[in-house]
DSSP file (Angstrom, degrees, kcal/mol; ACC not computed):
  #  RESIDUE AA STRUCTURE BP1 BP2  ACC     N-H-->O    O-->H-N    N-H-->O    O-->H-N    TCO  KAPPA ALPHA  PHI   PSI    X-CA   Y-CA   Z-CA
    1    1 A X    >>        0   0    0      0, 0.0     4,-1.0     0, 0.0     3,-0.7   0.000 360.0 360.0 360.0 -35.1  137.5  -29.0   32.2
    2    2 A X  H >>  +     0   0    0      1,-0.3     3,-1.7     2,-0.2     4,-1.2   0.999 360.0  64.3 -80.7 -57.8  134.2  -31.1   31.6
    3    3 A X  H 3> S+     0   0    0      1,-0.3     4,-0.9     2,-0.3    -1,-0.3   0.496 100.4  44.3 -30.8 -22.9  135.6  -31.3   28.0
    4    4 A X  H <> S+     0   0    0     -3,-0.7     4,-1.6     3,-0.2    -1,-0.3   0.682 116.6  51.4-111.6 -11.0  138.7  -33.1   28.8
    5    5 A X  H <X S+     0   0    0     -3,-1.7     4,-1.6    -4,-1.0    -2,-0.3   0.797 104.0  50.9 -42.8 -60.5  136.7  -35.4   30.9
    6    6 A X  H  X S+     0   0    0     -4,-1.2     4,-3.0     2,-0.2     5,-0.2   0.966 114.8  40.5 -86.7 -55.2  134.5  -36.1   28.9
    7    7 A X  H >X S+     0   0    0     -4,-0.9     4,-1.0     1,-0.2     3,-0.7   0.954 113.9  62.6 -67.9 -63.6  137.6  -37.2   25.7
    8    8 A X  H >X S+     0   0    0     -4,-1.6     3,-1.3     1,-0.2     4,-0.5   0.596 106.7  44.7  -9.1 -67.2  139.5  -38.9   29.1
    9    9 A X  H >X S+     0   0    0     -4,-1.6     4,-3.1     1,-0.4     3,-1.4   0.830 119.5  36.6 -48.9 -66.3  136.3  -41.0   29.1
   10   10 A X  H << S+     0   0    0     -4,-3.0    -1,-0.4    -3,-0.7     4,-0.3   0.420 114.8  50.6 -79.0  -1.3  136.1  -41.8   25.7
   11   11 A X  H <X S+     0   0    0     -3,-1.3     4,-1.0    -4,-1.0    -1,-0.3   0.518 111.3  48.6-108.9 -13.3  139.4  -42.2   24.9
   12   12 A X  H <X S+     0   0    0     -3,-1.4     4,-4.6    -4,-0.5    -2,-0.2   0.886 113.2  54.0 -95.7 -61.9  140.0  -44.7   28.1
   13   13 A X  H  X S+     0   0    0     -4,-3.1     4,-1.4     2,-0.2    -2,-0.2   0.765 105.7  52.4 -31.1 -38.5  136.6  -46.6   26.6
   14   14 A X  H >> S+     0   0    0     -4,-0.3     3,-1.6     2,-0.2     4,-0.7   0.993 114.3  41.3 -50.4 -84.5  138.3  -46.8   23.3
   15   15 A X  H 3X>S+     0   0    0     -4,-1.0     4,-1.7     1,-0.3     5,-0.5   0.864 108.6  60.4 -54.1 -55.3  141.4  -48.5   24.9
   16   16 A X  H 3X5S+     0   0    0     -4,-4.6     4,-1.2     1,-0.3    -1,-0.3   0.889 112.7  34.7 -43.2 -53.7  139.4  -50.4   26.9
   17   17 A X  H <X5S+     0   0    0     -3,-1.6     4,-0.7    -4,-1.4    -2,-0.3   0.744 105.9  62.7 -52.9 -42.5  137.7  -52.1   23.8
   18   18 A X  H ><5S+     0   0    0     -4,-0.7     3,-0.8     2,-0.2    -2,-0.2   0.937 110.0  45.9 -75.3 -59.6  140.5  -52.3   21.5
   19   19 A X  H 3<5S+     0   0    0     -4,-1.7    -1,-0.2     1,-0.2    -2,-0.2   0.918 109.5  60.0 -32.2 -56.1  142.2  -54.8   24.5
   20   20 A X  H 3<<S+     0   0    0     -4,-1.2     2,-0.4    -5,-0.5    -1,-0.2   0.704  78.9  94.3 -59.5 -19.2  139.1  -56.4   24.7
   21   21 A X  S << S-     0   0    0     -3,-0.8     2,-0.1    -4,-0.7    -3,-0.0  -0.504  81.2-117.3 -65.6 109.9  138.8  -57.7   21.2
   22   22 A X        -     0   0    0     -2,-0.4     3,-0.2     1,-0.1    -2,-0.1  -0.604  21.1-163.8 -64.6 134.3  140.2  -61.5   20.6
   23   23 A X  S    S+     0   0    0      1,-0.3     2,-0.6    -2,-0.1    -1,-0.1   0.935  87.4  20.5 -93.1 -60.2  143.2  -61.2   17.9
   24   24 A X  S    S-     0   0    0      2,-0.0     2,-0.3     0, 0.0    -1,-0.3  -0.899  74.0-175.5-119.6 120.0  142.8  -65.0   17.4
   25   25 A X        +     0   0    0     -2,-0.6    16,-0.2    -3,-0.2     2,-0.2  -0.876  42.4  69.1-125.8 149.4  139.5  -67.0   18.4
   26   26 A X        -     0   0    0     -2,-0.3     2,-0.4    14,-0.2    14,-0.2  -0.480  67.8 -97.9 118.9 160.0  139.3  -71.4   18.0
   27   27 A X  E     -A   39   0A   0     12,-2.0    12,-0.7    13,-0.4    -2,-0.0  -0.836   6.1-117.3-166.2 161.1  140.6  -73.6   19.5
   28   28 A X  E     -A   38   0A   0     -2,-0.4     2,-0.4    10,-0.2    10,-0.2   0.101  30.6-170.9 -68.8 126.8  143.1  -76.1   19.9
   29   29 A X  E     -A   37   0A   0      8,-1.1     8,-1.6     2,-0.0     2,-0.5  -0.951  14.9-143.3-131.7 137.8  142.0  -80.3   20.0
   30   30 A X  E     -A   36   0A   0     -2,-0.4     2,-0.3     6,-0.2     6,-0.2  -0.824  18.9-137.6 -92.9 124.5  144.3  -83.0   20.9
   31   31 A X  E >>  -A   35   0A   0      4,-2.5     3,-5.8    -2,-0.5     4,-0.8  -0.679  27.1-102.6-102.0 150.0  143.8  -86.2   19.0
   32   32 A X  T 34 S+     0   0    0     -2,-0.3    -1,-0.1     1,-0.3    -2,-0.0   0.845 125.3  49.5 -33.1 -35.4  143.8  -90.1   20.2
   33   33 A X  T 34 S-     0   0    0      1,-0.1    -1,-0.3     2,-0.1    -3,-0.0   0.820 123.3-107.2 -82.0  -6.0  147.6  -90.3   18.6
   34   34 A X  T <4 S+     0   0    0     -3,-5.8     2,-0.3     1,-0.3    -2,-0.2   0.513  73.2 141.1 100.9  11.9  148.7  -87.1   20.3
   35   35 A X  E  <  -A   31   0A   0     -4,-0.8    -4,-2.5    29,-0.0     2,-0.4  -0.508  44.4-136.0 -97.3 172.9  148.7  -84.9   17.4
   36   36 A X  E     +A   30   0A   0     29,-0.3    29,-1.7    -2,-0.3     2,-0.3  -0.872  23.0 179.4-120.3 141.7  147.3  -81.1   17.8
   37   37 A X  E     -AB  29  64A   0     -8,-1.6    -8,-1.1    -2,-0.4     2,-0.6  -0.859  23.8-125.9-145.0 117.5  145.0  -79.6   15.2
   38   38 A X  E     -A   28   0A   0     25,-0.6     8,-1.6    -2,-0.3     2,-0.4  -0.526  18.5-159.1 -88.2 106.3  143.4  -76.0   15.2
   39   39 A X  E     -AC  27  45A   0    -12,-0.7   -12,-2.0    -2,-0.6     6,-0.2  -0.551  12.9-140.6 -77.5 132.5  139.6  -75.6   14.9
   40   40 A X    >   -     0   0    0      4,-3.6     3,-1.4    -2,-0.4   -13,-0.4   0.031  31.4 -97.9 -73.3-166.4  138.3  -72.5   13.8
   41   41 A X  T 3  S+     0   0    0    -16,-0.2   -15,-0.1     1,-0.2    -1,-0.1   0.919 129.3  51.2 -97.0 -44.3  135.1  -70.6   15.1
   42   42 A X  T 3  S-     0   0    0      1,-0.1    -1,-0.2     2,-0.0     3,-0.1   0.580 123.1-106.8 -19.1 -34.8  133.3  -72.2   11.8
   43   43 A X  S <  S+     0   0    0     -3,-1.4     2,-0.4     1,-0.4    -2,-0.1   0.676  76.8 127.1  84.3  12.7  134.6  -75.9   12.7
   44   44 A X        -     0   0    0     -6,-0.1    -4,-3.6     0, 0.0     2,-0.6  -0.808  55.5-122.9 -99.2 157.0  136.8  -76.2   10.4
   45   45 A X  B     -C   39   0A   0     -2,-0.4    -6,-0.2    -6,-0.2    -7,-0.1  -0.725  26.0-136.7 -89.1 114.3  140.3  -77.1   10.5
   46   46 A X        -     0   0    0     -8,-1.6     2,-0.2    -2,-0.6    -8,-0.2   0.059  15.3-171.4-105.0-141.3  143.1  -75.3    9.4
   47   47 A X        +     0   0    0     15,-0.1     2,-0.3   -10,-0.1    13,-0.2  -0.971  45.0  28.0-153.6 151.9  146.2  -75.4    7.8
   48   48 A X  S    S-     0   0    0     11,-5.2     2,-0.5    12,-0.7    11,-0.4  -0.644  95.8  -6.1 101.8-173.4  149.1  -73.5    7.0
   49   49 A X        +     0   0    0     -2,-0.3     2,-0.4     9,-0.2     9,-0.2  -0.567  61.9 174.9 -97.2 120.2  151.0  -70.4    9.0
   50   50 A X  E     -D   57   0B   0      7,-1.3     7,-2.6    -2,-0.5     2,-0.4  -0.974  17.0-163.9-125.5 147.3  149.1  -69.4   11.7
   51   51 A X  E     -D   56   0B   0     -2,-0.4     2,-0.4     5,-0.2     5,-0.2  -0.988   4.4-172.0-143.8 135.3  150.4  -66.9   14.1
   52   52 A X  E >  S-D   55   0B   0      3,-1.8     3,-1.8    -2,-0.4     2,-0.6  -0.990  73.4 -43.9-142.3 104.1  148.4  -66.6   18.1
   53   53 A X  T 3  S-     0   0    0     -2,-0.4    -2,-0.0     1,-0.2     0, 0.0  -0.384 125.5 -18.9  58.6-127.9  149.7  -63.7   19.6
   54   54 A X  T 3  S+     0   0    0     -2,-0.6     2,-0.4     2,-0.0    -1,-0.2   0.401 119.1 101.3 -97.8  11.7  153.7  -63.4   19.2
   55   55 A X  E <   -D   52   0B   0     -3,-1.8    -3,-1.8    29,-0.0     2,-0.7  -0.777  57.1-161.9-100.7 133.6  153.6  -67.2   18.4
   56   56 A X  E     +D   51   0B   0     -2,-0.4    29,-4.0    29,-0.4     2,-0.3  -0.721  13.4 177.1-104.9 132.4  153.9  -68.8   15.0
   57   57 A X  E     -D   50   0B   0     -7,-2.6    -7,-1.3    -2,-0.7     2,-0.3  -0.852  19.0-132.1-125.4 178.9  152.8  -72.3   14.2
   58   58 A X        -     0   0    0     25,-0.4     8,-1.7    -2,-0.3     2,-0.3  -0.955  14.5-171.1-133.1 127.3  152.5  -74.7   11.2
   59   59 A X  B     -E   65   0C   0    -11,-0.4   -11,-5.2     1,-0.3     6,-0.2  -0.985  16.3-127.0-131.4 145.2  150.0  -76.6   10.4
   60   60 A X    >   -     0   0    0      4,-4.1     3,-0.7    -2,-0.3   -12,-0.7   0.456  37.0 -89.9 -63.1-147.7  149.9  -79.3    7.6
   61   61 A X  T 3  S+     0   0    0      1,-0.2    -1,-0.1   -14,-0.1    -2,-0.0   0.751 128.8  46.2 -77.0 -29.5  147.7  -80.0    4.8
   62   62 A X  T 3  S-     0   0    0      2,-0.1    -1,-0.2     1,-0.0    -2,-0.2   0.322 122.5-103.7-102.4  45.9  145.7  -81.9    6.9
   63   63 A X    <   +     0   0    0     -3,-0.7   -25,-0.6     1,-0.3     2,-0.2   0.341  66.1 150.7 107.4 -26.0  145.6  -79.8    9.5
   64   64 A X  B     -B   37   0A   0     -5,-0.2    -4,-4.1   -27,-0.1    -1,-0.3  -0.510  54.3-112.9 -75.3 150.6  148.3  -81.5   12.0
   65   65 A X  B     -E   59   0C   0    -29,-1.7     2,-0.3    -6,-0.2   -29,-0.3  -0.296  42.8-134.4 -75.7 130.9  150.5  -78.8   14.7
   66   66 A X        -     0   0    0     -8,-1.7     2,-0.2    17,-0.3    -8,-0.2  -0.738  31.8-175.6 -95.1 153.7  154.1  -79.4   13.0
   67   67 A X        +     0   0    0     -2,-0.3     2,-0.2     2,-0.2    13,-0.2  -0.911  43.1   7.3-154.9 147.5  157.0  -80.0   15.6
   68   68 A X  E    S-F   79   0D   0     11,-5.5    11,-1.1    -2,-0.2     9,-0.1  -0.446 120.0 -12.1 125.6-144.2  160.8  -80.6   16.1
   69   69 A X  E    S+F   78   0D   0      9,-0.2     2,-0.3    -2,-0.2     9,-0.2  -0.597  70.2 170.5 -81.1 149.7  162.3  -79.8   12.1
   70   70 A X        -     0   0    0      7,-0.8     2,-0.5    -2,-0.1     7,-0.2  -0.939  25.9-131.2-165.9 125.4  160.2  -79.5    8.9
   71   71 A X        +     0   0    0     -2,-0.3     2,-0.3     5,-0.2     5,-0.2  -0.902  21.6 177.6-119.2 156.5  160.7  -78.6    5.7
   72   72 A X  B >   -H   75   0E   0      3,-1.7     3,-2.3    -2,-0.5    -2,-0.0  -0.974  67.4 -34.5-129.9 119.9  158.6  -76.0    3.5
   73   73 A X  T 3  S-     0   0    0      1,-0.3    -1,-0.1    -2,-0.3     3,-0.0   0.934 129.5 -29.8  48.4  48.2  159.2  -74.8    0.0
   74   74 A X  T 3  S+     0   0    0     -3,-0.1    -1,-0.3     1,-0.1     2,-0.3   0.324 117.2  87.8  98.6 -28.9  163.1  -74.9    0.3
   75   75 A X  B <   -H   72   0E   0     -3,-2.3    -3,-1.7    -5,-0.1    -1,-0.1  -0.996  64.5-129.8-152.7 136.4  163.8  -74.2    3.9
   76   76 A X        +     0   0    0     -2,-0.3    26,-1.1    -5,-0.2     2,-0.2  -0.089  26.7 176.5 -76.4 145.8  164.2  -75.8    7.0
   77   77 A X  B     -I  101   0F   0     -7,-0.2    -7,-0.8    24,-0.2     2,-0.5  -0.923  16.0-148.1 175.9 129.1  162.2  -74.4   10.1
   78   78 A X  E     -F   69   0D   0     22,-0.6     8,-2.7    -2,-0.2     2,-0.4  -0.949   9.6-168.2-130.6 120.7  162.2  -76.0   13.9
   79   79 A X  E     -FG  68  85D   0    -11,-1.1   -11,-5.5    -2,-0.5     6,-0.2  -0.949  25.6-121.6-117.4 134.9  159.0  -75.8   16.2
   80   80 A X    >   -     0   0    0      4,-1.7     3,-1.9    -2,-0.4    -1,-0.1   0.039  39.9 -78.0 -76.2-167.3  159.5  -76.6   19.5
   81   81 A X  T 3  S+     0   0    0      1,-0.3    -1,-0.1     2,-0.1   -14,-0.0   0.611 135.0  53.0 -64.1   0.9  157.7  -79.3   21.4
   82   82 A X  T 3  S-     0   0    0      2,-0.1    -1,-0.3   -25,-0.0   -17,-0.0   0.759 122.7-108.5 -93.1 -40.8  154.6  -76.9   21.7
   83   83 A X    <   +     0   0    0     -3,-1.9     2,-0.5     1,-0.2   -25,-0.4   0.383  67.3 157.9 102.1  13.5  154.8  -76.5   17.9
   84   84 A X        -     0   0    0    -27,-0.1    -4,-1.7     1,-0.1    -1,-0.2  -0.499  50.8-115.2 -60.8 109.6  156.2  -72.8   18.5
   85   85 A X  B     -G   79   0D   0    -29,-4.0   -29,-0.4    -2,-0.5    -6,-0.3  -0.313  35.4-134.9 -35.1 111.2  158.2  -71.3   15.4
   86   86 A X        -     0   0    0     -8,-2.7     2,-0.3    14,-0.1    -8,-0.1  -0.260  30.8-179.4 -35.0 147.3  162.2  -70.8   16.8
   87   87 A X        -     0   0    0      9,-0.1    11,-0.2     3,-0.1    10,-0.2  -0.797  47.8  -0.9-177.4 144.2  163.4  -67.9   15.9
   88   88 A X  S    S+     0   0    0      9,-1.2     9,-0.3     8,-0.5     2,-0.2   0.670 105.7 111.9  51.9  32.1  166.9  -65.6   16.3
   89   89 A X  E    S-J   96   0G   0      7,-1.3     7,-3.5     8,-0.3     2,-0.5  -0.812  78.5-118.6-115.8 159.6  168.1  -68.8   18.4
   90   90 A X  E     -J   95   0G   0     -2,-0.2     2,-0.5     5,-0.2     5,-0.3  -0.802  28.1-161.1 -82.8 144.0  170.7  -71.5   17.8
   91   91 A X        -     0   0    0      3,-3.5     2,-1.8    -2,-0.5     3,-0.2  -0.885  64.4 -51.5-126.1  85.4  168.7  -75.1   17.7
   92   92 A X  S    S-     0   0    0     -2,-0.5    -2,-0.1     1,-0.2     3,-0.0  -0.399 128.8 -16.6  83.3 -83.3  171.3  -78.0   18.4
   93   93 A X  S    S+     0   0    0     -2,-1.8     2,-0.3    11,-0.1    -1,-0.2  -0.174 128.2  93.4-152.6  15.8  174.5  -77.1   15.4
   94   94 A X        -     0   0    0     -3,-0.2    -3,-3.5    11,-0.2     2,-0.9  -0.990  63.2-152.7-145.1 164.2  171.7  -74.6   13.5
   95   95 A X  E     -JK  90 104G   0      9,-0.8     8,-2.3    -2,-0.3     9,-1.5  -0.964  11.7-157.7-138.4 110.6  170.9  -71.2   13.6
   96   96 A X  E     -JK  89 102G   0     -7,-3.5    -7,-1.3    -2,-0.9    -8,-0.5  -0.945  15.8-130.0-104.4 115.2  167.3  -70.1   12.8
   97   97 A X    >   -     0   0    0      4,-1.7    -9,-1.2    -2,-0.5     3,-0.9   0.307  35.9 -90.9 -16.9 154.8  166.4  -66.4   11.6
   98   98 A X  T 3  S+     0   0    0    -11,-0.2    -9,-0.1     1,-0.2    -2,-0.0   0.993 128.0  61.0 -43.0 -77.0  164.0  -64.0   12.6
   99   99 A X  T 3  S-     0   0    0      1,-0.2    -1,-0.2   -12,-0.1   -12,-0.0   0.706 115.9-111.7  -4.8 -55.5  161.9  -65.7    9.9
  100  100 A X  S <  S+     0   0    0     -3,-0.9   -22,-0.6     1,-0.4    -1,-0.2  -0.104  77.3 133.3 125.5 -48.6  161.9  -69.1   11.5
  101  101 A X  B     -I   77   0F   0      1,-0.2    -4,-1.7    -5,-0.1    -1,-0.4   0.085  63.5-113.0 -74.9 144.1  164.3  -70.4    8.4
  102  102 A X  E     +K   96   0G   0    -26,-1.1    -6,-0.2    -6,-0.2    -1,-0.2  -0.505  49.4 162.9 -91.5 155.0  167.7  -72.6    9.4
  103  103 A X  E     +     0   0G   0     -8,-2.3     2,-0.2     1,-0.3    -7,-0.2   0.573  38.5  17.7-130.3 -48.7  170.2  -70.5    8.5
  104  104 A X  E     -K   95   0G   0     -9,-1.5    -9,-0.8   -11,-0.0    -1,-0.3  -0.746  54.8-142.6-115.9 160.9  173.8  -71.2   10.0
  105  105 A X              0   0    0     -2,-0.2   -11,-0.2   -11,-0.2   -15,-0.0  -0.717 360.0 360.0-170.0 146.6  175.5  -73.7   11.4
  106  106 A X              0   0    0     -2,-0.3   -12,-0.1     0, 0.0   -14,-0.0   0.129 360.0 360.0 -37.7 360.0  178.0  -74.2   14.0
């Protein structure tokens, strides 16, 4: 009995930590034009597919939060006014993919 107490313990501690742990750490700065840019724990900014939780973003070469349609390498992609990747939805007359990538249209 004290044996299955004892892995309870440690196995609830485990859990306990694993929760605790930040999946994504920086953070987000709004600039004088309104554009959004993510600093990392370093101070840098970056760029590129960044994903904060279940949420994907874009950010550009220099750094700026993409929003509304954008295209990358060939395909078409709509982050809403938050700069959140769309995805399995219709957007207006287009139909964006798991992926994020325009796909259809109405």
């Amino acid at each position: 009995m004290k044996r299955i107490r004892i892995c309870a313990a440690v196995m609830t501690f485990l859990l306990m930590l694993s929760t605790a742990v930040p999946v994504f750490a920086g953070t987000w700065t709004e600039h004088e034009d309104k554009t959004w840019t993510y600093i990392d724990d370093n101070g840098e900014s970056l760029t590129g597919w960044i994903e904060d939780g279940e949420k994907t973003y874009y950010l550009d070469e220099n750094g700026v939060l993409k929003t509304g349609w954008f295209k990358l390498k060939g395909s078409w992609y709509y982050f809403d006014e938050n700069g959140v990747l769309a995805k399995d939805q219709w957007i207006d007359n287009y139909y964006v993919n798991s992926e994020g990538k325009m796909k259809g249209i109405r």
